[in-house]
N, CA and C atoms as an extended XYZ file, in Angstrom:
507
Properties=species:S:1:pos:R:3:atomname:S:1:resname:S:1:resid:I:1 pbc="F F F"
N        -0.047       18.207      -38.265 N   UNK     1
C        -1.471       18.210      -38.039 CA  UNK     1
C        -1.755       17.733      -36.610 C   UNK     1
N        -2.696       18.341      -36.039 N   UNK     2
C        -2.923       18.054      -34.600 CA  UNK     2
C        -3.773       16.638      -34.592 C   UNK     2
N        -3.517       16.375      -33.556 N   UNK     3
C        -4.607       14.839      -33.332 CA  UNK     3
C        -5.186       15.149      -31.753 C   UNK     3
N        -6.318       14.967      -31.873 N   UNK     4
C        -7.135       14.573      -30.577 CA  UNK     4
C        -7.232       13.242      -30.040 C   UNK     4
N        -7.564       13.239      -28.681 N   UNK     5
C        -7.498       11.919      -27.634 CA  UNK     5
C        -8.697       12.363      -26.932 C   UNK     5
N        -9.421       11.586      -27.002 N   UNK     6
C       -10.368       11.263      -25.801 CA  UNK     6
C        -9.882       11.175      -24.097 C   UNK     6
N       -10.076       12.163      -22.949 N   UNK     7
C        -9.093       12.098      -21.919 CA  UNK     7
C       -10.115       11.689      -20.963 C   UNK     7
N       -10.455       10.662      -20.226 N   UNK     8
C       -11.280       10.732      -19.507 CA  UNK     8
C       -11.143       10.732      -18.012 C   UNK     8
N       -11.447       11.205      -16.628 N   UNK     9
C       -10.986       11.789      -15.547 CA  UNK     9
C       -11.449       10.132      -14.782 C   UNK     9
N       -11.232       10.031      -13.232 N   UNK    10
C       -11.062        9.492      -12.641 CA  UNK    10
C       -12.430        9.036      -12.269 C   UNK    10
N       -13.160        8.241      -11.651 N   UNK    11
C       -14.437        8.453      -11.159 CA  UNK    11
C       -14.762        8.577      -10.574 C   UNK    11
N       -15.790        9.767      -10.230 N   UNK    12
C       -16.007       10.892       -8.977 CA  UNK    12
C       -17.448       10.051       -8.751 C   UNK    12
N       -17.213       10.057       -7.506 N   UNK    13
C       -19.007        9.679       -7.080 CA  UNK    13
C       -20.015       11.002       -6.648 C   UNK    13
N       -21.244       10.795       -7.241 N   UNK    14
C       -22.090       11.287       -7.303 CA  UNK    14
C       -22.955       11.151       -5.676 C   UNK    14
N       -22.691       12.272       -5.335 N   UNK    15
C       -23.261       12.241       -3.134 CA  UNK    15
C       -24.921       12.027       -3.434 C   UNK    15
N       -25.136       10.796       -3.277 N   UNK    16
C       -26.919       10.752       -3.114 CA  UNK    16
C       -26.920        9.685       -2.170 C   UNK    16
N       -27.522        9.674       -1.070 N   UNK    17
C       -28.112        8.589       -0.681 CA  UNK    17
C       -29.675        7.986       -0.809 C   UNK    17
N       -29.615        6.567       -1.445 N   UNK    18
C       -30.711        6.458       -1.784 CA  UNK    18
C       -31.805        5.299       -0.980 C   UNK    18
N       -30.965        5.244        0.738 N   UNK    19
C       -31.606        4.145        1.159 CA  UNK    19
C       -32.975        4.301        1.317 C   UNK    19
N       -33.739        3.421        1.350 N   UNK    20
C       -35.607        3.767        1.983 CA  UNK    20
C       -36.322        4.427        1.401 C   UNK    20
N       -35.930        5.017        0.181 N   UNK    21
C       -36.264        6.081       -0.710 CA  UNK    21
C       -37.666        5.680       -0.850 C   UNK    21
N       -38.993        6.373       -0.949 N   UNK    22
C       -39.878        5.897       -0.384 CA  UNK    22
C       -40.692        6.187       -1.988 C   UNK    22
N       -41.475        5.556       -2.073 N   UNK    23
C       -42.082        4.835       -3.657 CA  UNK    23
C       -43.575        6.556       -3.753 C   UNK    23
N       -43.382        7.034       -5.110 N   UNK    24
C       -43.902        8.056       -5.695 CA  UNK    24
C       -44.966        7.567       -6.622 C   UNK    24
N       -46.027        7.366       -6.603 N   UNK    25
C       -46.822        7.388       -7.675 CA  UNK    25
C       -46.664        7.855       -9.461 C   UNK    25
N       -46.584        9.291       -8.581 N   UNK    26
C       -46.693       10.716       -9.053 CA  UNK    26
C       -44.977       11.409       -9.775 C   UNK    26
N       -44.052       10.718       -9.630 N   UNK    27
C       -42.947       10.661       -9.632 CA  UNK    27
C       -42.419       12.217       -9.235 C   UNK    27
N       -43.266       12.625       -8.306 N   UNK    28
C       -42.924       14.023       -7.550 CA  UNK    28
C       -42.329       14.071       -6.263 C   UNK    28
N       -42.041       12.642       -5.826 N   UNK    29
C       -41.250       12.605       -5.080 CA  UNK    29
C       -39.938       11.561       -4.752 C   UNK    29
N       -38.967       12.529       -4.493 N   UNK    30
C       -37.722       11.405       -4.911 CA  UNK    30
C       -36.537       11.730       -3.914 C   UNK    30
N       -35.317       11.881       -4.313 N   UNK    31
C       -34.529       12.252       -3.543 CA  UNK    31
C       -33.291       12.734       -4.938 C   UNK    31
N       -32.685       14.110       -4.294 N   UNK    32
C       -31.844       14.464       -5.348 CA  UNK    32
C       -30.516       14.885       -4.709 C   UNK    32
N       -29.546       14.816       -5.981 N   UNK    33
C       -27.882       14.235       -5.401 CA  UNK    33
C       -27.854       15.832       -4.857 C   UNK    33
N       -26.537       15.931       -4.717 N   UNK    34
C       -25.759       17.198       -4.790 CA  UNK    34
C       -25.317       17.356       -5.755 C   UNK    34
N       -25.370       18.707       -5.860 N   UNK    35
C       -25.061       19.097       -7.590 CA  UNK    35
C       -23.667       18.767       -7.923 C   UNK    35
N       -23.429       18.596       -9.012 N   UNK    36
C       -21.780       18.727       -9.491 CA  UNK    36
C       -21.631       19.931       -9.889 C   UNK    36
N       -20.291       20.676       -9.633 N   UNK    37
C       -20.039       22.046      -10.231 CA  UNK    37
C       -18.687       21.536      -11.133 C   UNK    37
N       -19.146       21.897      -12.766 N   UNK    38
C       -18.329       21.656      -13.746 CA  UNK    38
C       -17.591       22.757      -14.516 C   UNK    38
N       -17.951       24.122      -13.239 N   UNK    39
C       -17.347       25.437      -13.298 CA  UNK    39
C       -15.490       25.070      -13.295 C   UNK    39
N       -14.888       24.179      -12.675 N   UNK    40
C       -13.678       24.529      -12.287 CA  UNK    40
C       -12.903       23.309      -13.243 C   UNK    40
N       -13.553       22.131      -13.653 N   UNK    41
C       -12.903       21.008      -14.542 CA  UNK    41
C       -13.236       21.240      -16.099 C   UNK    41
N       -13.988       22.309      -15.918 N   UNK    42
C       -14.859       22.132      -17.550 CA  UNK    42
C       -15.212       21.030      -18.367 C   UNK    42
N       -15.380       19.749      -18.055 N   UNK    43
C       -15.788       18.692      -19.037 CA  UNK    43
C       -16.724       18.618      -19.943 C   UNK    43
N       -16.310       18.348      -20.764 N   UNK    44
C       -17.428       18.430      -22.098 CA  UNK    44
C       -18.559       17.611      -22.074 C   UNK    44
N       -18.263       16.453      -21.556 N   UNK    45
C       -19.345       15.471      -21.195 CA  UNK    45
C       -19.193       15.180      -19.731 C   UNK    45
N       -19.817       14.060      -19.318 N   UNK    46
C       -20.165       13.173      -18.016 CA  UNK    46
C       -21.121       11.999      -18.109 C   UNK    46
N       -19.825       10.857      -17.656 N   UNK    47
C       -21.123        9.351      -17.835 CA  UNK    47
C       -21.452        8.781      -16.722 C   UNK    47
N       -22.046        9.079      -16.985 N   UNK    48
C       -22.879        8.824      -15.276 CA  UNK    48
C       -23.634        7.210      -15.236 C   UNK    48
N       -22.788        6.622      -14.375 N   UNK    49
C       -23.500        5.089      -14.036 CA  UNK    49
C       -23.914        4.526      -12.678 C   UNK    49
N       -24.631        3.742      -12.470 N   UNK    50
C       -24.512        3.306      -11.234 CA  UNK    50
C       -25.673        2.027      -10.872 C   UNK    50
N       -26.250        2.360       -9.345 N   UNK    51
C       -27.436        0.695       -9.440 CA  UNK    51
C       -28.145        1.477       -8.365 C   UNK    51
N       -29.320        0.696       -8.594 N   UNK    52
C       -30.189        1.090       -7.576 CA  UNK    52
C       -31.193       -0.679       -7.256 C   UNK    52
N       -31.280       -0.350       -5.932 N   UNK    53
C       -32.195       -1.662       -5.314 CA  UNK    53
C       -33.119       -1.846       -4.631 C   UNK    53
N       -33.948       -2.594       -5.361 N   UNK    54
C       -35.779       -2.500       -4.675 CA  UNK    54
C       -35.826       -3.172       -2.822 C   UNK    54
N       -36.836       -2.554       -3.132 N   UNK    55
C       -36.541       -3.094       -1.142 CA  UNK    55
C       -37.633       -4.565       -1.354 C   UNK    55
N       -38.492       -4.827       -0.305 N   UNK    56
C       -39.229       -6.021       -0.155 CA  UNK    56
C       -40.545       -5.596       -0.730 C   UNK    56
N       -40.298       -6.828       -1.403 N   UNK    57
C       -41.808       -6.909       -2.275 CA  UNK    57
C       -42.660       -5.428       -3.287 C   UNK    57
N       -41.270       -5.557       -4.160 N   UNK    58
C       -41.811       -4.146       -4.671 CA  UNK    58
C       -42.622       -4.896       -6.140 C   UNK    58
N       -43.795       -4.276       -6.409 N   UNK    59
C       -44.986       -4.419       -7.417 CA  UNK    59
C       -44.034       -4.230       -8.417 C   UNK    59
N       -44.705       -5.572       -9.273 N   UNK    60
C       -44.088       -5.934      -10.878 CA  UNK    60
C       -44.699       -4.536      -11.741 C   UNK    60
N       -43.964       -4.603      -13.008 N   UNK    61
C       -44.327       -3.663      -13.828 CA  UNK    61
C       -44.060       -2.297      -13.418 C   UNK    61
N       -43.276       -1.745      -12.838 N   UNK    62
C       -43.181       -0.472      -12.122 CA  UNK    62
C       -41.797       -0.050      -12.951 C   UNK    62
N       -41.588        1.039      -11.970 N   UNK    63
C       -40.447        1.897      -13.028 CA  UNK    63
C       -39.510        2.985      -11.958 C   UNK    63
N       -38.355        2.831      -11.972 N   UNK    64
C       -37.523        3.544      -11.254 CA  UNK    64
C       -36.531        4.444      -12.087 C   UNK    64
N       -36.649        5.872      -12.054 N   UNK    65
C       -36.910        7.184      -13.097 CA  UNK    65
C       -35.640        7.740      -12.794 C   UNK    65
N       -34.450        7.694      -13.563 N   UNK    66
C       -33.129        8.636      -12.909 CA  UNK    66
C       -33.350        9.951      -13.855 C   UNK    66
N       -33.205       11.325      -13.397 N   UNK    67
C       -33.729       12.194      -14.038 CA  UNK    67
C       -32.053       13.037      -14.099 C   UNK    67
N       -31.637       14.046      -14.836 N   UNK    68
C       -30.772       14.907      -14.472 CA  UNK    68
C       -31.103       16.454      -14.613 C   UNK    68
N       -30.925       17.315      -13.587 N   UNK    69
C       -31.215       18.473      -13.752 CA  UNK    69
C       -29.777       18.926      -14.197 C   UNK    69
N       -29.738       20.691      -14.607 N   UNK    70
C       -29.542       21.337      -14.994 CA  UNK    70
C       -29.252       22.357      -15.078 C   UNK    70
N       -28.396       23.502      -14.429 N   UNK    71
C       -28.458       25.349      -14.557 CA  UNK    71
C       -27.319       25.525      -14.351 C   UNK    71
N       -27.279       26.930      -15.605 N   UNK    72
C       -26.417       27.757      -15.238 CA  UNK    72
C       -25.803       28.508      -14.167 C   UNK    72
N       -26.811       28.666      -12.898 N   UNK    73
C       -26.355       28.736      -11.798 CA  UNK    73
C       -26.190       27.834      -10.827 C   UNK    73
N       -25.758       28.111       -9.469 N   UNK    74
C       -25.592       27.363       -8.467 CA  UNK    74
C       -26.798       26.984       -7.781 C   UNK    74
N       -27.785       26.386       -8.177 N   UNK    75
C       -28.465       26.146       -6.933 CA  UNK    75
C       -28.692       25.946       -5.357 C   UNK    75
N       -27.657       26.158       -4.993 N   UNK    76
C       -27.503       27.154       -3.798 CA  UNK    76
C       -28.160       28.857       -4.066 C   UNK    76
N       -27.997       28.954       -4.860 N   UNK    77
C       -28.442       30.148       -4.954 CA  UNK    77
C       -29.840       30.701       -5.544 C   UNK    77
N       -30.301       30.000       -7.043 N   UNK    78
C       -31.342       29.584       -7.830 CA  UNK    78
C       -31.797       28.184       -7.565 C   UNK    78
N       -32.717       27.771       -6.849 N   UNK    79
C       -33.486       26.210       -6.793 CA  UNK    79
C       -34.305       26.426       -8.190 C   UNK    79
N       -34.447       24.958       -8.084 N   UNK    80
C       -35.282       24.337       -9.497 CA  UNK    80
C       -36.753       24.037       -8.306 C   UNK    80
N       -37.580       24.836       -8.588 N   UNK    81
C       -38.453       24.294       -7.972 CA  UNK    81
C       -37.944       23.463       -6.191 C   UNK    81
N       -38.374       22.345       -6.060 N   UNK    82
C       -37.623       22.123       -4.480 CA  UNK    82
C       -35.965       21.657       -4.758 C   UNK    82
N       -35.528       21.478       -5.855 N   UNK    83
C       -34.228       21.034       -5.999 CA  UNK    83
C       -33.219       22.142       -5.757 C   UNK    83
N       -32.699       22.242       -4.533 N   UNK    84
C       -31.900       22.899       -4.326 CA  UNK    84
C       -30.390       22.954       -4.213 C   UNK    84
N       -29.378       21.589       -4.947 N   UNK    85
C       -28.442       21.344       -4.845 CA  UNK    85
C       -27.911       20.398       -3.791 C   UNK    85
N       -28.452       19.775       -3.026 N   UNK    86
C       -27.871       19.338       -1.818 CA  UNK    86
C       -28.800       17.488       -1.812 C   UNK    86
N       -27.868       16.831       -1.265 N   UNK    87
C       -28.239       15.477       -1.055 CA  UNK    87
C       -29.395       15.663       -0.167 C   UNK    87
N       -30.669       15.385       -0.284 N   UNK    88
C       -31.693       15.277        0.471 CA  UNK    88
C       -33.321       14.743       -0.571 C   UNK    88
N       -33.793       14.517        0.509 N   UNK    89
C       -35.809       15.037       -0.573 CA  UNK    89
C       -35.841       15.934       -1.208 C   UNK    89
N       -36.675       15.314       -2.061 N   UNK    90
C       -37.441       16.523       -2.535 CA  UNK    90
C       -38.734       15.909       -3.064 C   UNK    90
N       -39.589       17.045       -3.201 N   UNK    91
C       -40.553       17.023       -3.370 CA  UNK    91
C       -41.066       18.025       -4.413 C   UNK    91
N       -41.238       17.486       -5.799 N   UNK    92
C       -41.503       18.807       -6.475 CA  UNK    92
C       -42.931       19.256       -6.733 C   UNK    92
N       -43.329       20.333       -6.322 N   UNK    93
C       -44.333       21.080       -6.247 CA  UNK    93
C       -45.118       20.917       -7.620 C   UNK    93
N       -44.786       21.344       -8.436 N   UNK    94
C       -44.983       21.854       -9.807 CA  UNK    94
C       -44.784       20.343      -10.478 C   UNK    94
N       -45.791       19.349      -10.892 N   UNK    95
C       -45.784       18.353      -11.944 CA  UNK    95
C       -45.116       18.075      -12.812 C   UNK    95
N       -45.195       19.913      -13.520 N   UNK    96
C       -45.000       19.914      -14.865 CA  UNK    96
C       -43.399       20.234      -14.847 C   UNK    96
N       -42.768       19.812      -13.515 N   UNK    97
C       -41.202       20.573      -13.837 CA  UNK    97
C       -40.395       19.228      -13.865 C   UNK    97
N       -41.176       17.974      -13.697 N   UNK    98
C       -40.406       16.830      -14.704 CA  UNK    98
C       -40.406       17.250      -16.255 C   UNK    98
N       -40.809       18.040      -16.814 N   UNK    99
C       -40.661       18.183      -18.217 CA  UNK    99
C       -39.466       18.994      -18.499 C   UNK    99
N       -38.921       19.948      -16.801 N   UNK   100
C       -37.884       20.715      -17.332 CA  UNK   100
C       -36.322       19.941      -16.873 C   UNK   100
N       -36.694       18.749      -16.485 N   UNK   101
C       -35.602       17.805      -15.998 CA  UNK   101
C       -35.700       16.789      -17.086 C   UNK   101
N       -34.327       15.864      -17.381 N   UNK   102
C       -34.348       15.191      -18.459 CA  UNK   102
C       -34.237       13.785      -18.259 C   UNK   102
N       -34.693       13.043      -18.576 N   UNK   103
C       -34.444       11.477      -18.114 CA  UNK   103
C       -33.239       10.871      -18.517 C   UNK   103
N       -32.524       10.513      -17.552 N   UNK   104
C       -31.221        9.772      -17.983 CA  UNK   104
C       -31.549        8.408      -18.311 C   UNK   104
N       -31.939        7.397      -17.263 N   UNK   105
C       -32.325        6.126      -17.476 CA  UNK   105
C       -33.337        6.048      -16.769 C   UNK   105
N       -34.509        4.826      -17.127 N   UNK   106
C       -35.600        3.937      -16.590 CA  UNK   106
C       -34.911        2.866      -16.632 C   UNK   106
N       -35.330        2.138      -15.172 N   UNK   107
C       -34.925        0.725      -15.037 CA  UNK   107
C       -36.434       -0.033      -14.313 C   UNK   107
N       -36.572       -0.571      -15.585 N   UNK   108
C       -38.252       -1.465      -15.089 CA  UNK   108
C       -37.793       -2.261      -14.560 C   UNK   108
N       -38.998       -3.005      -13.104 N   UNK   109
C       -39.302       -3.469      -12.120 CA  UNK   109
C       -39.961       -4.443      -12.677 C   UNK   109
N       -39.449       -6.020      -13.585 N   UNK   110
C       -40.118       -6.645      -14.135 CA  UNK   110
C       -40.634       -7.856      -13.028 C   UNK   110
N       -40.650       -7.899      -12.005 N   UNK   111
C       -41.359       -8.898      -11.011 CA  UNK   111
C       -41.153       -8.288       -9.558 C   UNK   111
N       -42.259       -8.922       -8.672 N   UNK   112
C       -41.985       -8.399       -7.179 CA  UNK   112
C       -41.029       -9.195       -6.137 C   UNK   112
N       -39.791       -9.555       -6.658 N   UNK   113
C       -38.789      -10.063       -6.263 CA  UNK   113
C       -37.699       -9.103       -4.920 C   UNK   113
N       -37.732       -9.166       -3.943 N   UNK   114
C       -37.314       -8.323       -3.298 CA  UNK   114
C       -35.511       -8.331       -2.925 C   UNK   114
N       -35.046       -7.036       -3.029 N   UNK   115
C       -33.990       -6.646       -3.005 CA  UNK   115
C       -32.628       -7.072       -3.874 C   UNK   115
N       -33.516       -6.879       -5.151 N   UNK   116
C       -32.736       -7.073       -6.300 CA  UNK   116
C       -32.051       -5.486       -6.902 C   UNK   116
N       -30.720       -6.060       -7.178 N   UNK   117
C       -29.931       -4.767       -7.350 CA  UNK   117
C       -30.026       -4.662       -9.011 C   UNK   117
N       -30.513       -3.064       -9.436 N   UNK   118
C       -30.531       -2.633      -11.164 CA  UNK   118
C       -29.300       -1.932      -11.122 C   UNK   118
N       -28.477       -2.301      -12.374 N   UNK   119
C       -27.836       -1.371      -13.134 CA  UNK   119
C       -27.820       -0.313      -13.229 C   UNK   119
N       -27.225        0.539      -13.746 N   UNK   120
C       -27.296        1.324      -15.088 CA  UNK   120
C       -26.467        1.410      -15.715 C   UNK   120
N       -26.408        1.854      -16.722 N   UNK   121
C       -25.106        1.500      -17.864 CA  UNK   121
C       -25.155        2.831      -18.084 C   UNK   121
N       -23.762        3.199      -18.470 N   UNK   122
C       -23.399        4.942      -18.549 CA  UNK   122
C       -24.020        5.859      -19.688 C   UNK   122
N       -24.285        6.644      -19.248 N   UNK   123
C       -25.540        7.584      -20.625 CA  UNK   123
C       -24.691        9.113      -20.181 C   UNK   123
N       -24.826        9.618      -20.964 N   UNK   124
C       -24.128       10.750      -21.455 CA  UNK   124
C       -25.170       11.806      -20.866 C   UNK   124
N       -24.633       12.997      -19.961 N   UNK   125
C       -24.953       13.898      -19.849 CA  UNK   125
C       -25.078       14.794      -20.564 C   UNK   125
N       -24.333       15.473      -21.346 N   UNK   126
C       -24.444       16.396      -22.499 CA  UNK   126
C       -25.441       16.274      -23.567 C   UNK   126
N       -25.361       15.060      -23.898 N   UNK   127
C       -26.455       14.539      -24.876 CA  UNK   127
C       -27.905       15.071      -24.084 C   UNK   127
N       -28.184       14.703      -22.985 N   UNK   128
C       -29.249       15.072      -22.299 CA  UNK   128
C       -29.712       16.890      -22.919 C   UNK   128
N       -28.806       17.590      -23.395 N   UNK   129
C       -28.806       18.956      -22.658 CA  UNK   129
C       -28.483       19.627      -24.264 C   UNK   129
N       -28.723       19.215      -25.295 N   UNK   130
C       -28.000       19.743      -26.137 CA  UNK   130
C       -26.629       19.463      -27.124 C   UNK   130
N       -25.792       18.299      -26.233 N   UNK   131
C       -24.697       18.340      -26.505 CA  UNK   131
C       -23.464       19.005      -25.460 C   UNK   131
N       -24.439       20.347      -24.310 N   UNK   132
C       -23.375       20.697      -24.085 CA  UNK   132
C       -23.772       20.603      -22.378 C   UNK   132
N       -22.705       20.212      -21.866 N   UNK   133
C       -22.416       19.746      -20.167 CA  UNK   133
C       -22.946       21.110      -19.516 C   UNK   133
N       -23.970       21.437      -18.845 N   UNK   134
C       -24.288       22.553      -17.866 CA  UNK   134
C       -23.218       22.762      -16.577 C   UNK   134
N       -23.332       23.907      -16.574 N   UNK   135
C       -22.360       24.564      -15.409 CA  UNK   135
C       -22.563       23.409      -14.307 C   UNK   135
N       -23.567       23.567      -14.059 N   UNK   136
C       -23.784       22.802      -12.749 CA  UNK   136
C       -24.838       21.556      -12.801 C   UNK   136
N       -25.140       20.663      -12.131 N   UNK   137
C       -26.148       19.598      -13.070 CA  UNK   137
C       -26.218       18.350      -11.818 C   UNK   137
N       -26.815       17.630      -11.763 N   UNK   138
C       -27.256       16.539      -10.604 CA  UNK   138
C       -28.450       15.661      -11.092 C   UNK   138
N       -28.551       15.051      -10.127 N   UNK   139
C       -29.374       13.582      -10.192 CA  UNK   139
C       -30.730       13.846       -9.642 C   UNK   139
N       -31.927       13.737       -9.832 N   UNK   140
C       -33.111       13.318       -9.081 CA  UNK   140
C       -33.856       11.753       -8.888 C   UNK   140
N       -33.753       10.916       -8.554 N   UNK   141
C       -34.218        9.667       -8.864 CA  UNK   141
C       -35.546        9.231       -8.169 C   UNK   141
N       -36.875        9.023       -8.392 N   UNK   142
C       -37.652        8.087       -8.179 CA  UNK   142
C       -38.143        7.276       -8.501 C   UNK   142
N       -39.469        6.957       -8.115 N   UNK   143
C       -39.900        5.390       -8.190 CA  UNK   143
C       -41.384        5.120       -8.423 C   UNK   143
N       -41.958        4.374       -8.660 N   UNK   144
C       -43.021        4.115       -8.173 CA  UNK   144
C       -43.895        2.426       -7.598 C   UNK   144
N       -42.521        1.879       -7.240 N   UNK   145
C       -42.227        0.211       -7.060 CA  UNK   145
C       -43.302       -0.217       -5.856 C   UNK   145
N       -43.896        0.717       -4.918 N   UNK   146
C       -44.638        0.883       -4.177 CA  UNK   146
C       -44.056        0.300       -2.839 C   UNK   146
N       -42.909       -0.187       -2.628 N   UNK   147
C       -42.640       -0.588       -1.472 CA  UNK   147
C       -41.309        0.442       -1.428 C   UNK   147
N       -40.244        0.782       -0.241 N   UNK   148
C       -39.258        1.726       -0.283 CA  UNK   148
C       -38.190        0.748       -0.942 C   UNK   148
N       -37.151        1.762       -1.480 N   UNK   149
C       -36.206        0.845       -1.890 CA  UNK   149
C       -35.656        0.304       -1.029 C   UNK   149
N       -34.248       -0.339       -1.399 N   UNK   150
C       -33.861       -1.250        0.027 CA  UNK   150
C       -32.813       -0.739        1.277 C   UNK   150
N       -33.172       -0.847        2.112 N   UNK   151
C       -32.183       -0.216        2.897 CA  UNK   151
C       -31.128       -0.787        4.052 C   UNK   151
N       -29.910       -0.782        3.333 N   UNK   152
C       -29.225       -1.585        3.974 CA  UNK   152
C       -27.576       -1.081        4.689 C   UNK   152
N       -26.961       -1.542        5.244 N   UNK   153
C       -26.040       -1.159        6.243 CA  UNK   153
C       -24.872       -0.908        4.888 C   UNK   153
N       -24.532       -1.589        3.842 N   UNK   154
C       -23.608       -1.572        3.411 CA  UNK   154
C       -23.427       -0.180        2.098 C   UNK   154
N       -24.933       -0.392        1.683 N   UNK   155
C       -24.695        1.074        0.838 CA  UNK   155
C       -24.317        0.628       -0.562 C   UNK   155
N       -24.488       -0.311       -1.373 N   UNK   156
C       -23.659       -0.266       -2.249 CA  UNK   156
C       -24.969       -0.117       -3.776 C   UNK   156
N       -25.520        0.617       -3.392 N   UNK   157
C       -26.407        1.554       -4.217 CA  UNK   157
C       -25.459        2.839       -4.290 C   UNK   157
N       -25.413        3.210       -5.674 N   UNK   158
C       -24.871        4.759       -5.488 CA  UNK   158
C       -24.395        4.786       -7.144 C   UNK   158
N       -24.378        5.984       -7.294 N   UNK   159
C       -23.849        7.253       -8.785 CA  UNK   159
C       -22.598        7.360       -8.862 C   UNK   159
N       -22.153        7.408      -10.188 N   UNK   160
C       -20.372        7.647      -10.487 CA  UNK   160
C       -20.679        8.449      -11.552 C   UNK   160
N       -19.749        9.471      -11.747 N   UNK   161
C       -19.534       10.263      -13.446 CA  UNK   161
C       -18.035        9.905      -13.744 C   UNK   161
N       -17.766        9.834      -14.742 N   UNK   162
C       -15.860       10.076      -15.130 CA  UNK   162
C       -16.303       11.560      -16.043 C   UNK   162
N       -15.804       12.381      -16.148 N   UNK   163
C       -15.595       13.560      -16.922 CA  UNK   163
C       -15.099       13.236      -18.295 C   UNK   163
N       -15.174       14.010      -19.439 N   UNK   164
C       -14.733       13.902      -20.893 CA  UNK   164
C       -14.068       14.797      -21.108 C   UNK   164
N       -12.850       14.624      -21.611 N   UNK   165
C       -12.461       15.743      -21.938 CA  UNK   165
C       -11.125       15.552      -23.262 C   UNK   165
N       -10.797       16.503      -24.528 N   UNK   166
C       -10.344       15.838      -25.266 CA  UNK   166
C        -8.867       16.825      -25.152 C   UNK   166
N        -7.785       15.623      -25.356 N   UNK   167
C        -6.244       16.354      -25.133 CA  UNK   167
C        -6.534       16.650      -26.908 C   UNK   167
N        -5.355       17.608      -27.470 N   UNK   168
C        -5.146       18.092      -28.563 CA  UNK   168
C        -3.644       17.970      -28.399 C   UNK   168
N        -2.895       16.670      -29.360 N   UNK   169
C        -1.237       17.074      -29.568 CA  UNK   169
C        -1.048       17.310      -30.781 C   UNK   169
């Protein structure tokens, strides 16, 4: 009888830079990774963790939004609205196309304490999507903390995935 193993891959960082990232009301504006292409590893899942950090004097009660998009194609080729695959801004036009992006984690802004570093604890991509890992798929993250996040020389804000994948002996 065969037995399965849980195989999980190395941890790949997720290309976003998120210094100065500048505070959204409207959560229409943010900054989004570069896509991952899960065309060539096939992983069944992806846990995606990492931290993000408020800059000076960011307003209590606020909320910093990690979103994950999604498609069967390359966005290089098909954009999601302004999400076009590549580490940069964005700005999404269309309101209503946070409804077609999925929320990975919220990390509330429980005081205006400045340049405090958040978590995140690893959440499952697939789950996001069905169960099943999209061809291609990335990060959008904003804010609405009202001050920019923090921006600093060392960088140690940033995204990781490990891949899932199950051996069969």
């Amino acid at each position: 009888m065969a037995t399965s193993t849980v195989n999980y891959s190395s941890n790949a960082t997720i290309t976003m830079d998120l210094q100065s990232l500048a505070s959204s009301g409207t959560f229409t504006t943010g900054r989004q990774s570069a896509q991952v292409d899960n065309t060539t590893n096939k992983y069944i899942d992806a846990l995606v963790s990492g931290s993000v950090s408020v800059g000076t004097t960011p307003t209590a009660s606020t909320t910093i939004a990690i979103y994950v998009y999604g498609a069967e194609t390359s966005l290089a080729t098909t954009n999601i609205d302004d999400l076009d695959g590549t580490d940069s801004g964005a700005t999404l036009t269309n309101s209503g196309i946070l409804n077609a992006l999925r929320l990975g984690a919220t990390i509330a802004v429980p005081a205006n304490t400045s340049d405090v570093q958040y978590f995140v604890l690893p959440f499952s991509v697939a789950s996001l999507f069905g169960g099943v890992l999209p061809k291609f798929w990335g990060l959008y993250v904003t804010h609405n903390t009202v001050a920019a996040l923090r921006s600093n020389v060392i960088n140690d804000d940033s995204f990781e995935y490990v891949g899932v994948k199950y051996d069969i002996a």
